[in-house]
C-alpha positions in Angstrom: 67.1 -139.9 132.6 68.3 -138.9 129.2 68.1 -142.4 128.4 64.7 -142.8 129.3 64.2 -139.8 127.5 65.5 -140.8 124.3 64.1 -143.9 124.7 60.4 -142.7 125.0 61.0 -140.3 121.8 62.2 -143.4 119.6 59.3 -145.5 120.7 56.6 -142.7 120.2 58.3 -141.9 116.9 58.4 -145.7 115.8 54.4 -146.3 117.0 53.4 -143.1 114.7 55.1 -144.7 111.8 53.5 -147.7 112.6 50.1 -146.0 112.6 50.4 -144.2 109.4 51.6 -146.7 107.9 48.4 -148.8 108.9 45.8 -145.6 108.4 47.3 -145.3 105.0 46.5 -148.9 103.9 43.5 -148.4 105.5 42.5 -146.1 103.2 44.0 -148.1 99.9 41.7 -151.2 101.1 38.7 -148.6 101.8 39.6 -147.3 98.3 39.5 -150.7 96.9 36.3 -151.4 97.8 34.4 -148.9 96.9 33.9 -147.8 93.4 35.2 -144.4 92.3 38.6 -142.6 93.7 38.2 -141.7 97.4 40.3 -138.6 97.3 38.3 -137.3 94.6 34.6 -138.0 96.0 36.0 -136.3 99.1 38.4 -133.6 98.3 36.7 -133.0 95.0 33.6 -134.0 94.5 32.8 -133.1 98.1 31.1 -136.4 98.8 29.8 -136.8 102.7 28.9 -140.3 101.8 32.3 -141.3 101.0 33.7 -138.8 103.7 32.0 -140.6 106.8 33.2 -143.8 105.5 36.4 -142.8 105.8 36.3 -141.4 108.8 35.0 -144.0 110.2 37.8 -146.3 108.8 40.6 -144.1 110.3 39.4 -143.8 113.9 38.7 -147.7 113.3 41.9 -148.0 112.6 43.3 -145.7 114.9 41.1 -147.8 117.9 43.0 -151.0 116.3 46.7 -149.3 116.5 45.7 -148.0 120.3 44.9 -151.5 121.5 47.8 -153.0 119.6 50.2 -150.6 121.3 48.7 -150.9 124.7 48.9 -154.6 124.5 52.6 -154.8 122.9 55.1 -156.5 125.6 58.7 -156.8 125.0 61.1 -154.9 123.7 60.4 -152.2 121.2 60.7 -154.0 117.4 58.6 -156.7 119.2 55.9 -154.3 119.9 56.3 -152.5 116.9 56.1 -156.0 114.8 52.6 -157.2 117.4 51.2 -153.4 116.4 51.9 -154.1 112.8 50.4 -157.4 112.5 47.3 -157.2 114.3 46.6 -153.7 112.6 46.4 -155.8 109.4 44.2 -158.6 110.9 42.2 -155.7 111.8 42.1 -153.9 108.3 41.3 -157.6 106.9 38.3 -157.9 109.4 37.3 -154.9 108.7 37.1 -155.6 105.0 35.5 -158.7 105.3 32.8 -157.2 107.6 32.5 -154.4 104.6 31.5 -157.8 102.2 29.3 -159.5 104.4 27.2 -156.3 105.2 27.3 -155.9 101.4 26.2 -159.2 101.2 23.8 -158.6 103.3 22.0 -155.6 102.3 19.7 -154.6 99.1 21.7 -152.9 96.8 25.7 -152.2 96.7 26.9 -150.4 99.7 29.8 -149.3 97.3 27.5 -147.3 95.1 25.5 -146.6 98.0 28.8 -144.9 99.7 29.5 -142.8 96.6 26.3 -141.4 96.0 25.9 -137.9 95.8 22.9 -137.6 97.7 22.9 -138.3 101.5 22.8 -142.2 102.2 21.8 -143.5 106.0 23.0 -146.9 105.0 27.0 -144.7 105.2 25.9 -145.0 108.7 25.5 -148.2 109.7 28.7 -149.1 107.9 30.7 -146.3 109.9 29.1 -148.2 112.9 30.5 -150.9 111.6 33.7 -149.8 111.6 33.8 -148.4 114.7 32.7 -151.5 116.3 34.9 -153.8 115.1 37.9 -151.7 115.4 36.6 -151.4 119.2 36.0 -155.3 119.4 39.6 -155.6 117.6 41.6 -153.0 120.1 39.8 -154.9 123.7 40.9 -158.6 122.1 44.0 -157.5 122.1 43.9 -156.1 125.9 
């Protein structure tokens, strides 16, 4: 029992790391693609633009590392190494679905993001988000 125990703290403690790890370049790519320094627009410059986009990139994220975990056979560096990966396919789709919206809107959804005034196209990109990283966490189920 104390080995199941132990067992189950490890794991839960690996997993987290995992998802840090993952939410943390999460927020470097999200960072990357948008002009200006995240921590500033939102710790700083109070920016709800750049605040929901965020957001919606961590629970995206966080949707991605759940469905990864859930779907992880095997022993626990192989689950560890399946959460990993497909958290960066994730973060790349993610990304790429950033470019194409982008692409596909008037204007640059970067500068849009970082405006100072309230932007409803921040909306549909958190949507985006969202989705994918929903779309991303059931593939993996």
């Amino acid at each position: 029992m104390i080995e199941d125990f132990s067992g189950a703290v490890v794991g839960a403690a690996a997993y987290s790391a995992v998802g840090i790890v993952l939410m943390v370049l999460g927020y470097l790519v999200t960072d990357w693609l948008t002009p200006g320094k995240l921590g500033e627009l939102i710790w700083t410059e109070r920016n709800k633009n750049a605040a929901i986009l965020l957001t919606s990139n961590v629970l995206g994220v966080g949707l991605i590392v759940v469905g990864a975990i859930w779907a992880s056979e095997g022993g626990l560096l192989r689950g560890l190494a399946s959460t990993f990966v497909f958290g960066v396919i994730g973060l790349a789709a993610m990304a790429f679905a950033f470019l194409i919206l982008d692409w596909l809107t008037p204007g640059k959804l970067g500068d849009i993001l970082t405006s100072e005034e309230h932007q409803p196209a921040v909306w549909v990109n958190a949507a985006m988000h969202l989705a994918l990283g929903g779309v991303i966490a059931m593939a993996l189920s």
